[in-house]
N, C-alpha and C positions, 0 to 999 in steps of 0.2 A: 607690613614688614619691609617698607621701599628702604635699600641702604640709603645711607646720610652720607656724604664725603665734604669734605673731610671730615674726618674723626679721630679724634683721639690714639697717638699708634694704641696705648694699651686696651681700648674697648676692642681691639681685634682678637684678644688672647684671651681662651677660654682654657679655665685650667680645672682637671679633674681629679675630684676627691676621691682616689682609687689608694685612699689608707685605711690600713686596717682595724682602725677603734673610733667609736666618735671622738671621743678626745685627741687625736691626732687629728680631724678633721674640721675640730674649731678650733685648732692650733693653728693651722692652714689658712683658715678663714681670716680669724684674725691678725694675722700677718700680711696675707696678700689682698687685704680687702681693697684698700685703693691703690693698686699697680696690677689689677687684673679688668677686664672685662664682665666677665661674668663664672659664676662656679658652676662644674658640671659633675651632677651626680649621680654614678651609675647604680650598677646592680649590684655590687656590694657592698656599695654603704647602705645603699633605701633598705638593702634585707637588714643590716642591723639596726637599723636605728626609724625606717620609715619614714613617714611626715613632718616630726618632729623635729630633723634636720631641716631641712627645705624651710618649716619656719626659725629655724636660729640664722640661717641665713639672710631670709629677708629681714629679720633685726635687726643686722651687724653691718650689712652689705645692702648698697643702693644699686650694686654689681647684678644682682637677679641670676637667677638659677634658670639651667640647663637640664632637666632630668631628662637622662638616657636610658631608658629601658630598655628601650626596643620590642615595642609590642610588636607580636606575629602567634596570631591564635584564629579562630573564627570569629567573622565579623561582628556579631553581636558580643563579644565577653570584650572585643577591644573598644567597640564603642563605650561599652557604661565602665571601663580601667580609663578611659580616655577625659570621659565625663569625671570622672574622681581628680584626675591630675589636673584639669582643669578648676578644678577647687581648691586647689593648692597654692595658685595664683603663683606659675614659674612662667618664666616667658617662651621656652621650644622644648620640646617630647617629641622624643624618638618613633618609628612605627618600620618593621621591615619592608622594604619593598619587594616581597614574596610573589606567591604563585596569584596572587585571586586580588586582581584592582578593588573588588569589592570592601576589602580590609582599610583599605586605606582609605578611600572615602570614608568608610565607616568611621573611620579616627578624626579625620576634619570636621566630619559632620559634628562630632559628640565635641570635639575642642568649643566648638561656638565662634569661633575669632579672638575667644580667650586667651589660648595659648597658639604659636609657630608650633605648625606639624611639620617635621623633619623626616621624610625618606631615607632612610640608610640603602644605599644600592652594594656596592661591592667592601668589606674590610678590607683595613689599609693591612692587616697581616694576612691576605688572601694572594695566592700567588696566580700566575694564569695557567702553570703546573696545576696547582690546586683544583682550578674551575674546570679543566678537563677531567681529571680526576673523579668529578664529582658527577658524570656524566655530560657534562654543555657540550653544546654543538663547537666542533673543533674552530670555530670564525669566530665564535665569543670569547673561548676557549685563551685562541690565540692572539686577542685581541681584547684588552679587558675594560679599553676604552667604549668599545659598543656594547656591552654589557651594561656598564653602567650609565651611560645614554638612552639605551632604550628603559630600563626602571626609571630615572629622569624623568622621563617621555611617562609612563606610568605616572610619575607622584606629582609631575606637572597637571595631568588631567584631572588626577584626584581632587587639586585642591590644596595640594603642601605649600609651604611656605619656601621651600627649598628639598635641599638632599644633605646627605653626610657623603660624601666622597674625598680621593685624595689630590693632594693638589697636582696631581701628572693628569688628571681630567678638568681641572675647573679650569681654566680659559674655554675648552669645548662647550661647557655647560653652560656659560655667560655666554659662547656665541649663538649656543641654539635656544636659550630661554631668558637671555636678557637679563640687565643687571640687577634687577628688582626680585627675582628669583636667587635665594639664600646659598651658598655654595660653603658648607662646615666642613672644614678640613684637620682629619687626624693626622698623625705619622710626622708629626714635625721636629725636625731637630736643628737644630742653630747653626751655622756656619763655623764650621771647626771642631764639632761638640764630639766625643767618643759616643759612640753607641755600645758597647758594650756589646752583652745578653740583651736582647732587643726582637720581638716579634713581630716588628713593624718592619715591613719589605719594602712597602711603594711609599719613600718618603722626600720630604722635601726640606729646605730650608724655609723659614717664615720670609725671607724676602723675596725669593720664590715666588710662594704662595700667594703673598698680597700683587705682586705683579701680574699673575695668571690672572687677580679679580676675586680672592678667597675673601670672602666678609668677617668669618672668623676662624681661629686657629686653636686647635684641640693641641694644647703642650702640658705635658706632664711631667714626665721622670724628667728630666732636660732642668727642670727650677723646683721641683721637690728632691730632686736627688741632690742639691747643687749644695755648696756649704752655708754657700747665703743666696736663697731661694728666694727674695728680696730684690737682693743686687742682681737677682738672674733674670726676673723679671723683666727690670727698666731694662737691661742689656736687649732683651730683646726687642722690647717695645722700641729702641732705640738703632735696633735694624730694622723694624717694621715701617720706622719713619724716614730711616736713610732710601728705603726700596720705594 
């Protein structure tokens, strides 16, 4: 999973299928097949529709899929979910970076080098309110950048390919594990762009992001909501290239 530089601005921009029918989802597809990176499919599309997404994708699109599930179970049920998704032939699967390192090797192990195992350490709509809240120790708490350095630090030992974090951590993550270590970035919204209704708190711009060292960027509403989701695209891929 070494990144390549340069690359394409639009292979930086991962855009996720978070609509609500399959048919809205190979509308999607094939629209933004070539002015995206790659398609990311979380847990609402796979419950309706399953595998049989993941292959209309690999049909249509040489873009390759992202499934985000975010496995977090006991290490045996996510190694053989781990082993399935790697039959799927997507190229990165999500795994929480939870209580017990054991899980997540677990999920490397059963990927085989098949697929990029990705750590999720902290959500981008996780506030450091939130993480006190939740009992952490008030220095994590109040700092949500060591939180998610030390799981890093976890899914680095495990074996990941990277982590999912937001881009106010990835320059830290590229200086403590180097640039060959994947750094997926949610929460992104474009330079000028309204946010609206919006559950994303630690957000960035994509030129930002690619400046901190993000390899790819998780954009959604921002070119699904847009009028022409198309044209919202290259606009970005075209600050991904000015940054």
């Amino acid at each position: 999973m070494t990144r390549l530089t340069p690359r394409p601005p639009k292979d930086y921009i991962l855009f996720p299928l978070d609509v609500p029918s399959e048919v809205d989802a190979k509308r999607c597809v094939e629209l933004l097949a070539d002015v995206v990176g790659m398609f990311k499919v979380g847990l609402e599309l796979f419950v309706r529709c399953g595998p049989a997404i993941v292959e209309f994708i690999n049909s249509r699109s040489a873009a390759g899929v992202f499934l985000d599930l975010k496995l977090h179970d006991i290490p045996e049920t996510v190694s053989r979910a781990m082993t399935g998704i790697a039959d799927l032939g997507v190229k990165l699967a999500t795994v929480h970076c939870g209580e017990d390192p054991r899980m997540i090797e677990a999920a490397v192990a059963a990927g085989g080098g098949r697929v990029g195992v990705l750590g999720i350490t902290v959500l981008t709509s996780v506030s450091a309110a939130d993480i006190v809240a939740a009992g952490f120790r008030a220095d994590l708490g109040g700092d949500l950048s060591r939180l998610v350095l030390r799981r890093a630090q976890m899914a680095k030992a495990a074996g990941c390919a990277g982590i999912v974090c937001s881009g106010l951590e990835v320059r830290t993550i590229k200086q403590n594990f180097g640039q060959d270590f994947l750094a997926v970035t949610p929460g992104i919204r474009p330079a000028g762009a309204a946010t609206g209704r919006d559950d994303q708190v630690r957000v960035v711009t994509p030129a930002d992001a690619v400046r901190a060292g993000a390899d790819y960027l998780v954009i959604g509403r921002p070119i699904r909501d847009a009028k022409d989701p198309r044209a919202m695209a290259l606009r970005i891929a075209a600050e991904i290239e000015a940054a």
